[in-house]
C-alpha positions in Angstrom: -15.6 41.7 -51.6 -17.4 45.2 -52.1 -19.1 47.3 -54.3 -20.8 44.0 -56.6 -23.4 45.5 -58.6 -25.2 44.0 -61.7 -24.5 45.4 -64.7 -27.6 46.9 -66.4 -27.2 50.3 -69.1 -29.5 52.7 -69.8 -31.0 52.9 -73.5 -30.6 56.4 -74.1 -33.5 56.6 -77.2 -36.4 55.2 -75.5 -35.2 56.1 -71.7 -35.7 52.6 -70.2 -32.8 50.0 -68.6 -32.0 47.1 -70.8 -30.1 44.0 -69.5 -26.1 44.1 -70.0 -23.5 41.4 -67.9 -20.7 42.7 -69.0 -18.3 43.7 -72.3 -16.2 40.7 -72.7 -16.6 37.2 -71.9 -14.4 37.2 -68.5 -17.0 40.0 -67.2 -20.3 38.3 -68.8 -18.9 35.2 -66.7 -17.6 37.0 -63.3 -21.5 37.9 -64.0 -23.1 35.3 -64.1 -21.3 33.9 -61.1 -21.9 36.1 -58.9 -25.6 36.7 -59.8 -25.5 32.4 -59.4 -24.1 32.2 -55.9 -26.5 34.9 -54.7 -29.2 33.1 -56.0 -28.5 30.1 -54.0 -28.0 32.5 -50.7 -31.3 33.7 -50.9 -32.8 30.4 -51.7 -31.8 29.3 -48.4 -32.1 32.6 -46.9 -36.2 31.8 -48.2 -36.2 28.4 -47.1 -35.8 26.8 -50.3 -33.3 23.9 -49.1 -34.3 20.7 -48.5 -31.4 18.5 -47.9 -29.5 17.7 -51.4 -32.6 18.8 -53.4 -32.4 21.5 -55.5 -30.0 23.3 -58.3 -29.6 26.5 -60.4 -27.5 26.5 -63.4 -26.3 29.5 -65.6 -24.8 28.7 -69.5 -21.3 29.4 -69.7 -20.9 32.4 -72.3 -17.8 30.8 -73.9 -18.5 27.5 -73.3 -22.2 27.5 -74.6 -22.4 23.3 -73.9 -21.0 24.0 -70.2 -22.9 25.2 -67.5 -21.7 26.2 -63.9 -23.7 24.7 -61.2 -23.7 24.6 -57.1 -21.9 21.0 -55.9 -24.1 18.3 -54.0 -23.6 18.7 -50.4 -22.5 22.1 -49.9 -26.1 24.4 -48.1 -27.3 26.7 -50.3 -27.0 28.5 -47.3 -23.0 28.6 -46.8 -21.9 28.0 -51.1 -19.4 30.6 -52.6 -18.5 31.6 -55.6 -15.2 29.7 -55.9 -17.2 26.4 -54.9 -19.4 26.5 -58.0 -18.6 23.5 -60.5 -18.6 23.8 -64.4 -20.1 21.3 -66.3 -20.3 20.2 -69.6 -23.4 18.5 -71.1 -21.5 15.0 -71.0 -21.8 15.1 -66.9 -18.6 15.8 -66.8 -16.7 18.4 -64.2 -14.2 20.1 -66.0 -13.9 23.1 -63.4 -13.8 22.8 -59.9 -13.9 20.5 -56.8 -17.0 18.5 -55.6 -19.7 15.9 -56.3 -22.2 17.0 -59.3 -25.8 16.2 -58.0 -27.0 13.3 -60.5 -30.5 15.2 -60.4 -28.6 18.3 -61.4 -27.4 16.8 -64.6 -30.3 14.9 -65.8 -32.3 17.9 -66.1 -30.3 20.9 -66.7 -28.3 19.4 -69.6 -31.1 18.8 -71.1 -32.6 22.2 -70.9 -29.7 23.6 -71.9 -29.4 21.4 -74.6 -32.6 21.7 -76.3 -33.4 25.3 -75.4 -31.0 27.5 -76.2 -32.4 30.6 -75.6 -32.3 29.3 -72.3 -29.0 30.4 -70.2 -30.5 29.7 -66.8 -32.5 27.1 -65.0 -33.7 26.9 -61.3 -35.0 23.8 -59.4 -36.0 23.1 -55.5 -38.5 21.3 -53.9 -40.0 24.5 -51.9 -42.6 23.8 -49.9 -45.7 25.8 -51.5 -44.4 24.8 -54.5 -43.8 20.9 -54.6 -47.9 21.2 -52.4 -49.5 23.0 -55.4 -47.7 20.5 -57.7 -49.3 17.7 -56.0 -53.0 19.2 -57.5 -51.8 18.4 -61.2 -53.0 22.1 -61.8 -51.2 24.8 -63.4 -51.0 28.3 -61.9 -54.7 30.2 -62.2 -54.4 33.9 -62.4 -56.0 35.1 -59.1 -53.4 38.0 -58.9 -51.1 40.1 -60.5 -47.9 38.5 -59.9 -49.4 35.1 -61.3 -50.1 37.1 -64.2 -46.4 36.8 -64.6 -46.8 33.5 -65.7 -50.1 33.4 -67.8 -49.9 31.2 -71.1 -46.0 31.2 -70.1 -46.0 27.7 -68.1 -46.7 23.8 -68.8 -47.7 20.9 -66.7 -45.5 17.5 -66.7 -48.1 15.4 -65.1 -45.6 11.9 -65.7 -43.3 11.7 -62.4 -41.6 8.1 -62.1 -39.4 9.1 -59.2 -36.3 10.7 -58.6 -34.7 11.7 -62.1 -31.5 10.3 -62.7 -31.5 9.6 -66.2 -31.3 12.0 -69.5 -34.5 10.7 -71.0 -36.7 11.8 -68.5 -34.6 15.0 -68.5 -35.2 15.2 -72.3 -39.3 14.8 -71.8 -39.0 17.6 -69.1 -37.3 19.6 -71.6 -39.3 18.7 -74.4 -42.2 19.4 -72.2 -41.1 23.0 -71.2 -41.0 24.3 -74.5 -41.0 28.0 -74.8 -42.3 28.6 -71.1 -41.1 30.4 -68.7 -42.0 28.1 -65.5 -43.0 23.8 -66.0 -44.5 22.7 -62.9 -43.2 19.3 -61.9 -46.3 17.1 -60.5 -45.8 15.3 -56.8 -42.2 17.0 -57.1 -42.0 21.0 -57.3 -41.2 24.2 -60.0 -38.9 25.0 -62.4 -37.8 28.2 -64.2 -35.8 29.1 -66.9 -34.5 32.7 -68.1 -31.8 34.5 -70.4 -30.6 35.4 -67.6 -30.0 33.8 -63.2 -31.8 36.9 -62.7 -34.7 36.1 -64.6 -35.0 32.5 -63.8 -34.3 32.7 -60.0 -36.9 35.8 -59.5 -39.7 33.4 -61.7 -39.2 30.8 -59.3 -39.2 33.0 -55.8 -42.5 34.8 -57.2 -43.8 31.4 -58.7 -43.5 30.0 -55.1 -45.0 33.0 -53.3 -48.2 32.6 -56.0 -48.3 29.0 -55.0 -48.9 30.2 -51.5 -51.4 32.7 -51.8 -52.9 30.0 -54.3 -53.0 27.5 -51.7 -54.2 30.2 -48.8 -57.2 31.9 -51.2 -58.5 28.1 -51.8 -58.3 27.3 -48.1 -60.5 30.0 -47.0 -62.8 30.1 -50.4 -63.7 30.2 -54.1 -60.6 32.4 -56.0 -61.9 35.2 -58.2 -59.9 34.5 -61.2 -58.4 37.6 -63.3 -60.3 37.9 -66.8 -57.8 36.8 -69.7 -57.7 40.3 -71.3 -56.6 41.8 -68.1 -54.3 39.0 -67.2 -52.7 39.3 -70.7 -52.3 43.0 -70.2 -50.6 42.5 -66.7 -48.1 39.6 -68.2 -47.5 42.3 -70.6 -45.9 44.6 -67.7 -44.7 41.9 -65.2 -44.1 38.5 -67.2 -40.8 39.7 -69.4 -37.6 39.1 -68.7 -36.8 42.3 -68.4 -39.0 42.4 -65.8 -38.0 39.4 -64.2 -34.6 40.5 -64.0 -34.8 43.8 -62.7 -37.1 42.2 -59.8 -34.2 39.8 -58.8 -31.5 43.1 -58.5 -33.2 44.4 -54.9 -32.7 40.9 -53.7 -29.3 41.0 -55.2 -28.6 44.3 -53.5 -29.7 43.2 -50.2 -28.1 39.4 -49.7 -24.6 41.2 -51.1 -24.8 43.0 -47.9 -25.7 40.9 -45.7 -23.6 38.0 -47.0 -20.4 39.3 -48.8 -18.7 36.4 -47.8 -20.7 34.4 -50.8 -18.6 36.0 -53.6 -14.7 34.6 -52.4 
């Protein structure tokens, strides 16, 4: 497939880009896909995989108690768009052809449930990220991309294993809140947009932060950003808007190299 662009207009009285997936509900959906199955490319593309571990999950637009979702087994690395399964908040698959990762369920339904503002959700156990979540720390602001998620993410200090059940799903959702990113101790991040865009750039930039965390503490003391001026930057960088026009370069790029991801 060529020429697959994101859909963004222009708002002609104050001159900036505002978000826009389509006119109808079959484009907002052929949307959503897409922007879905490219996230998953370019989390294996970064390294994000880690065997059967890890999920990103977009809210139908019709269907606002279904959610499409990548099937368990298939490599973020190979997945296309006519692989991804749709879900409803039951468990069950009511589009599509593969095993739902039981992980998967537990905790996106729940988000999805309980937040709905929230249209997209990403999960993996990255390896900066599931290090850093070892500490039982949230993210300092030692630089301006970690500014992105200053007062905008939450702790769950409470891990009791692999989650297969909806009430530790619930408390993870009931934990989030209204943050952008809830870092998952001894496990690894989570983000959560309006939009794939959003929610898969907040977790590739989360994870970078977590390295350069990890690296500035390894070599010293981390000069941490004042809250007035880390307020100011989460101003600029920490909105979805922002967050989703930072996801369309990757976009741009992994459509080219990988067009195969979107038969």
């Amino acid at each position: 497939m060529t020429n697959v662009t994101i859909n963004t207009v222009m708002n002609t009285e104050k001159g900036v880009p505002v978000i826009h997936e389509g006119d109808n509900i079959d484009e907002i959906r052929l949307h959503r896909k897409r922007a879905l199955v490219a996230a998953f490319r370019l989390f294996g593309k970064f390294g994000f995989d880690e065997g059967l571990a890890g999920h990103i999950t977009v809210r139908d637009p019709e269907k606002l108690d279904h959610f499409w979702v990548n099937p368990m087994g298939i490599s973020f690395k190979q997945i296309k768009i006519a692989q991804l399964l749709l879900v409803n908040h039951q468990g069950d698959v009511v589009e599509g052809d593969g095993y739902l990762n039981g992980a998967a369920f537990a905790i996106h339904a729940q988000i999805h449930k309980k937040h709905p503002h929230v249209n997209a959700a990403a999960h993996a156990h990255s390896l900066y990220g599931k290090t850093w979540s070892s500490l039982g720390k949230l993210l300092p602001a030692i630089t301006q991309d970690a500014c992105a998620f200053y007062q905008d993410q939450v702790l769950f200090d409470d891990f009791t294993g692999v989650v297969l059940d909806s009430s530790e799903g619930e408390r993870i959702a009931d934990t989030l809140s209204n943050n952008k990113a809830i870092i998952l101790q001894n496990h690894g991040l989570l983000t959560v947009g309006k939009t794939v865009e959003a929610a898969t750039w907040w977790f590739i930039t989360m994870e970078r932060c977590c390295q350069a965390q990890l690296l500035a503490q390894a070599v010293g003391e981390p000069i941490p950003i004042s809250a007035k001026a880390a307020q100011s930057a989460y101003e600029v960088v920490g909105s979805e808007l922002a967050g989703f026009f930072s996801f369309l370069p990757l976009f741009n790029v992994i459509s080219a190299e990988q067009p195969d991801m979107f038969e």
